[in-house]
Wavefront OBJ file of the C-alpha trace (Angstrom):
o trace
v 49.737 -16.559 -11.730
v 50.367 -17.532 -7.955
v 48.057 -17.582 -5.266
v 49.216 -13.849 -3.916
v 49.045 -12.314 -7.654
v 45.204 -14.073 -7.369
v 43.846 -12.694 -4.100
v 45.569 -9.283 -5.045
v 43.532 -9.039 -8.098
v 40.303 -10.434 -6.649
v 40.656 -7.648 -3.904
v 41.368 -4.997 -7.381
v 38.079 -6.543 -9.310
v 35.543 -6.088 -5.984
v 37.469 -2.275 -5.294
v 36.496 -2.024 -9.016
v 32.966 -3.299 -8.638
v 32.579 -0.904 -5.479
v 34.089 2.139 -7.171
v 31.296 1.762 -10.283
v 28.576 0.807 -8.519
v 29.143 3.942 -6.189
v 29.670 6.053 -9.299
v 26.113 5.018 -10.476
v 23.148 7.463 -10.075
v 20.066 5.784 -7.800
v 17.926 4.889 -11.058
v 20.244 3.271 -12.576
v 21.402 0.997 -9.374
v 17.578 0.414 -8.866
v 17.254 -1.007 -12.285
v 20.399 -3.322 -11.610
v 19.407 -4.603 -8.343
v 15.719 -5.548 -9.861
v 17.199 -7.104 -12.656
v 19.856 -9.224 -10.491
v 16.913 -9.963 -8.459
v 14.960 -11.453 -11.282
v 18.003 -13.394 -12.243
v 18.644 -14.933 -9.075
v 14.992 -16.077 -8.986
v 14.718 -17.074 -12.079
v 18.071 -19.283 -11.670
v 16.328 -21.038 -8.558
v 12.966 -20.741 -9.348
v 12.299 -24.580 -8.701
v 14.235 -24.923 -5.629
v 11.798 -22.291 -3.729
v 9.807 -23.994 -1.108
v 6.135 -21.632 0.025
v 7.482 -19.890 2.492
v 10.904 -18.863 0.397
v 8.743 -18.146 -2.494
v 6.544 -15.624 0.147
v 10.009 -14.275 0.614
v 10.234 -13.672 -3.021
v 7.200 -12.166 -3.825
v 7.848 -9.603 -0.814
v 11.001 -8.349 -2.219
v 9.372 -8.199 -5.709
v 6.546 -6.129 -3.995
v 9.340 -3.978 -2.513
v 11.101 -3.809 -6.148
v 7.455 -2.593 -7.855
v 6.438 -0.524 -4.873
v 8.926 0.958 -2.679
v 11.678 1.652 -4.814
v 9.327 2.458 -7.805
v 7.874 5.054 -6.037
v 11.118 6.332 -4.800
v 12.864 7.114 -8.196
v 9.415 6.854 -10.720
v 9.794 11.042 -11.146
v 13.491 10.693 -12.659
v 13.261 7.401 -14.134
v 13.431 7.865 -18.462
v 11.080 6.480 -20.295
v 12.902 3.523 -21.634
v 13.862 2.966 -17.400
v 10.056 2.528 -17.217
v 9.689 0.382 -19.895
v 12.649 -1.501 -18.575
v 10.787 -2.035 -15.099
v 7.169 -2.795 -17.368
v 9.479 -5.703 -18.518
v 11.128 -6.840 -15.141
v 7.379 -6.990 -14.397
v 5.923 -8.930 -17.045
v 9.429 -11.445 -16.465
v 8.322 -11.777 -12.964
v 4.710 -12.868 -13.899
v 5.556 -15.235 -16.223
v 8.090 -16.943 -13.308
v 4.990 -16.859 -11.070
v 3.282 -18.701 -13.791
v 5.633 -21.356 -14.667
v 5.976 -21.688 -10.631
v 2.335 -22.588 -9.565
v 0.446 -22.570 -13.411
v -2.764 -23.928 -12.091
v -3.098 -21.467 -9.221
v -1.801 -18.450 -11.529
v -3.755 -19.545 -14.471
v -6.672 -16.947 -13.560
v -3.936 -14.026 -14.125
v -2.774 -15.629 -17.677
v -6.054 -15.253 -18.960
v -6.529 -11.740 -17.450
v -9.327 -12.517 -14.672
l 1 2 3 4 5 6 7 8 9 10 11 12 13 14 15 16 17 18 19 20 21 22 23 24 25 26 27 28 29 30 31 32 33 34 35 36 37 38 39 40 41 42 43 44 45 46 47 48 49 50 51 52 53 54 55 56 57 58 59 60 61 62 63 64 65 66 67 68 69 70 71 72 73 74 75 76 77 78 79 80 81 82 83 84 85 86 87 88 89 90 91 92 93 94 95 96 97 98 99 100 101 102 103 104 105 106 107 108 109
């Protein structure tokens, strides 16, 4: 495959991408962007310094907040448990962060 044939189906996989994420309903593009949230923290969870990891806990706010709120009323009930389990993920990355300043949330307090 040449160069041309490349970029020409790089430019056909992102008009793909576009064309299904546009085709997806709200709930379901929440869901996705929380989860590839969590996996881009996750992935550089120890490269955060304080202030980037402030950054992350305000878009996780936003995530559990904001855009909960937004689409709660026609999320399914597996959806919710979905977002119950993006929560619980994102705990247990604060955790493993910072364990001795999070270790009052492990044990419930």
């Amino acid at each position: 495959m040449g160069l041309k044939e490349l970029r020409n189906w790089s430019w056909l996989s992102v008009a793909c991408i576009c064309l299904l994420t546009a085709c997806q309903d709200p709930e379901e593009k929440y869901l996705e962007q929380f989860g590839i949230f969590l996996n881009d923290t996750e992935l550089h969870l120890e490269e955060y310094s304080d202030s980037e990891w402030a950054e992350v806990e305000y878009a996780y706010q936003f995530f559990v907040n904001e855009e909960y709120d937004k689409h709660e009323s026609m999320l399914s009930e597996s959806e919710k448990k979905q977002v119950q389990l993006y929560k619980e993920r994102f705990k247990k990355m604060e955790v493993n962060r910072n364990p001795v300043d999070n270790l009052l949330k492990v044990i419930g307090l």
